[in-house]
C-alpha positions as CSV (number, residue, x, y, z in Angstrom):
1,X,8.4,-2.2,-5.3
2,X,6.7,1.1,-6.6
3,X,5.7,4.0,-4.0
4,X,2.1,5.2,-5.5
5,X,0.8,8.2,-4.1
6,X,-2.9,9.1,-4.3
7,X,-4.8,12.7,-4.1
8,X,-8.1,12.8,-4.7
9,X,-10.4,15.4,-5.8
10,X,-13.9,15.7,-5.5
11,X,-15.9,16.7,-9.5
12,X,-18.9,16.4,-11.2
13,X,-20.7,12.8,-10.9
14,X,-17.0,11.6,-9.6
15,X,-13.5,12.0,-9.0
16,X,-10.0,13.4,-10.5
17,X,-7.3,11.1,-9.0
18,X,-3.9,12.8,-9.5
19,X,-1.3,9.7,-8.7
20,X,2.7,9.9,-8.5
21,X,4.4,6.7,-9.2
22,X,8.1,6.3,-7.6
23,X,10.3,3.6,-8.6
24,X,13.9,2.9,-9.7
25,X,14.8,6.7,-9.0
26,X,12.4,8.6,-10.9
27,X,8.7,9.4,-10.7
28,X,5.7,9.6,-13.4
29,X,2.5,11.5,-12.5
30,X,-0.9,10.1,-13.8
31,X,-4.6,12.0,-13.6
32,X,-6.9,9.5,-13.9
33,X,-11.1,9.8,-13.3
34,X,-13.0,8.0,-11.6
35,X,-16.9,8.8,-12.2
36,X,-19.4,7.6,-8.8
37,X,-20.8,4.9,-11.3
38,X,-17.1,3.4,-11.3
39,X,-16.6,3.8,-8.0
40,X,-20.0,2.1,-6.9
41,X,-19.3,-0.6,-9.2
42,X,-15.3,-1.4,-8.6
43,X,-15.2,-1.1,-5.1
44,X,-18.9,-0.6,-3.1
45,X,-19.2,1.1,-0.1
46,X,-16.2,3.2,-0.4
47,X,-16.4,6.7,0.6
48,X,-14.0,7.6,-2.3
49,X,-11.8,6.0,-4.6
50,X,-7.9,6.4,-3.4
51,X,-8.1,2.5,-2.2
52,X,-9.4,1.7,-5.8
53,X,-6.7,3.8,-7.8
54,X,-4.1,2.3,-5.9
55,X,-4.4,-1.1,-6.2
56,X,-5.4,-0.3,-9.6
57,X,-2.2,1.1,-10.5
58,X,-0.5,-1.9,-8.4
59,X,-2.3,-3.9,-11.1
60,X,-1.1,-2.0,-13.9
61,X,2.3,-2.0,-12.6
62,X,2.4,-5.7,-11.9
63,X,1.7,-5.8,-15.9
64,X,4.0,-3.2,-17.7
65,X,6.4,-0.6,-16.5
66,X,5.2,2.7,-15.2
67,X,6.5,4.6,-18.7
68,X,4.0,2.6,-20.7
69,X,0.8,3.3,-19.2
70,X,-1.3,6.0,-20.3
71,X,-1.0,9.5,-18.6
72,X,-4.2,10.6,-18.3
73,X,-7.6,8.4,-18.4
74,X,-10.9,7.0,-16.9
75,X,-10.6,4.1,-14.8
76,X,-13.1,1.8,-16.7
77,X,-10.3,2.1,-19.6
78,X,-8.4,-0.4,-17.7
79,X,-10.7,-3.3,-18.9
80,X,-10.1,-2.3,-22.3
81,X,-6.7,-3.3,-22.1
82,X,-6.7,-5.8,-19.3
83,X,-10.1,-7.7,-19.4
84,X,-9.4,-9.7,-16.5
85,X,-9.0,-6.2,-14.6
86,X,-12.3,-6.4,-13.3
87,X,-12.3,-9.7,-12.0
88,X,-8.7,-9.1,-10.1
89,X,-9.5,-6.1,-8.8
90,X,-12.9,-7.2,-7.0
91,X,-10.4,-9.3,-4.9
92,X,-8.2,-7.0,-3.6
């Protein structure tokens, strides 16, 4: 099982996630933004989005190892690749 890490940082209209992915030995880090729209939408209520991110990247990782998924992005980029993203991750 992967260790994920979360920091978040408060920006404009949002959030820059920095995330650290452990596994097998060796780490990858990940920035990935998460504006208040995305927030509101993926995961309501939440006072910010380190829950979200995280079981984001559990769903990423439960679909391709940690080398093959982009370093930097905005979360909504996820349903690009994974259109079922949306629907999974509303119940978590």
């Amino acid at each position: 099982m992967s260790e994920i890490a979360v920091e978040c940082s408060p920006v404009d209209s949002g959030w820059l996630t920095c995330i650290t992915v452990t596994d097998h030995g060796s780490s990858r880090e990940f920035e990935v933004g998460v504006s208040d729209a995305e927030l509101a939408h993926f995961d309501p209520g939440a006072a910010d989005p380190t829950q979200l991110v995280r079981r984001s990247f559990q769903f990423l990782l439960a679909r391709e190892p940690k080398e093959s998924i982009l370093r930097s992005f905005g979360l909504s980029i996820i349903v690009r690749y994974f259109p079922e993203y949306e629907r999974e991750i509303g119940r978590s």
